[in-house]
N, C-alpha and C positions, 0 to 999 in steps of 0.2 A: 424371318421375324423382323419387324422393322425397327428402329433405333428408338422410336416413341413407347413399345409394346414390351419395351423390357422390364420386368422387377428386380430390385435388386433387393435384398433382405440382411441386415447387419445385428448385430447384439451392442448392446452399449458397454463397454468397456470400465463403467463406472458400476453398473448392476444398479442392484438395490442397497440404497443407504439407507440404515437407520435417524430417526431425529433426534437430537441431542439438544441439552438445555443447555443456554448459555448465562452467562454472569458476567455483565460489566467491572471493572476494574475501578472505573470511576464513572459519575454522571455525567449524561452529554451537558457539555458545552452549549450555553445557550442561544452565543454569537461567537464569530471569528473576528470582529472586528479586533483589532489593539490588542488580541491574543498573541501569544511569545509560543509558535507552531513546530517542533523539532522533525526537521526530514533525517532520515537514517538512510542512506543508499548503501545496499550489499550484496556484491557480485559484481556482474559485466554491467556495464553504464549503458547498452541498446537502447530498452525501453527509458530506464529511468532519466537519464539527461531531459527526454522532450516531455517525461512526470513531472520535474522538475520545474522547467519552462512553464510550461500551462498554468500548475498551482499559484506560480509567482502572480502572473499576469490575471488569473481568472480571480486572487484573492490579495488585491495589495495593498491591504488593512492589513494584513495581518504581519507579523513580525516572523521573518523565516529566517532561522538557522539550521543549517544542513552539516553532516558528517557524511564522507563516504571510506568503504572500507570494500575492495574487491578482494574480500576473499572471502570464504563461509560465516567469518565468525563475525558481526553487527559491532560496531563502536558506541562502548558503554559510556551512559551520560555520567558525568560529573554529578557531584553533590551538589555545585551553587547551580548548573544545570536545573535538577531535578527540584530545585526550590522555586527556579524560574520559567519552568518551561508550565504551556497550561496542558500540550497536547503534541503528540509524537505521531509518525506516520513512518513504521517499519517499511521499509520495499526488502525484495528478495527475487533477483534475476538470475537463471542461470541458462 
């Protein structure tokens, strides 16, 4: 048999997911310009360092304050935080 003539056949590991309804938390944001944007990094910094970099550069209107925390558990915002921030971006690397 030649190396072109092969099948291979696999199952998807995910199967069949049901669809689930979602519910925003808050309304989108209608710009990012001169928005107060909260990064959360948590876990290993691999990916997230160069997540990091690129948002800067791809968005520098926008006011970025970052927290990181390598371990499971995310670094809760503050009160004057949560009064200032418009918009937060979880990461989770492991």
């Amino acid at each position: 048999m030649a190396e072109k003539d092969r099948v291979y056949k696999c199952l998807s590991p995910v199967a069949f997911m049901e669809p689930v309804e979602t519910f925003p938390l808050a309304p989108r944001l209608d710009t990012l310009d001169g928005k107060t944007i909260h990064l959360s990094i948590t876990g290993e910094p691999d990916t997230n360092i160069a997540l990091e970099k690129r948002l800067k550069s791809d968005f520098p209107d926008v006011n970025w304050t970052v927290s990181k925390s390598y371990t499971p558990a995310p670094v809760e915002l503050t009160e004057e935080e949560m009064k200032t921030t418009d918009g937060l971006i979880q990461t989770v690397c492991w």
